[in-house]
C-alpha positions, -999 to 999 in steps of 0.1 A, spaced: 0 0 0 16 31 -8 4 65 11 4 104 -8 26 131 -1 10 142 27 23 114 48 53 116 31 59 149 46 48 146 78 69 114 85 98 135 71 91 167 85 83 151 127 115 133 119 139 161 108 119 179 139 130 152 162 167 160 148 170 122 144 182 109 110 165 78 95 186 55 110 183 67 140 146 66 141 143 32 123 168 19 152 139 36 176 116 24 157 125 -20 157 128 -16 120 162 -20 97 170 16 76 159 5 47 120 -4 60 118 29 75 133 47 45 103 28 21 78 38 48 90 76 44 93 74 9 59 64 12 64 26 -5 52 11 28 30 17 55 41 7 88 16 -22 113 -2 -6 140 27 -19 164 55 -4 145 36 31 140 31 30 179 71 25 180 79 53 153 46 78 171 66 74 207 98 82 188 87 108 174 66 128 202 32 126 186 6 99 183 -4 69 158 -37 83 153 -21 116 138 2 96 116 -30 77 100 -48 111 98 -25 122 75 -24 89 57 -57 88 55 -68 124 39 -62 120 7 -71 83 -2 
């Protein structure tokens, strides 16, 4: 399932935010570089459990990061 640019952004924009690189938050996260990079690239969309991981990383919440990916279906 891919997600729009919307999502895009705001997994890119929390992340720069956080001052964390994608490494960094894919270490956070459980996940190896290259998953998270396809989930910000928008390629992927991460499970509930994951998104929990990367929300808590990131200082916001997993219902905000569906919002987003949700908007534009």
């Amino acid at each position: 399932m891919k997600t729009d640019k919307k999502f895009k952004a705001l997994m890119q924009g929390l992340r720069q935010q956080a001052g964390l690189s994608q490494k960094e938050l894919a270490e956070k996260a459980g996940v190896s570089g290259l998953t998270y990079q396809r989930y910000e690239y928008g390629d992927r969309v991460p499970d509930a459990r994951t998104a929990t991981r990367i929300a808590k990383a990131l200082d916001t919440t997993v219902e905000e990061l569906w919002a987003a990916a949700s908007q534009h279906k």
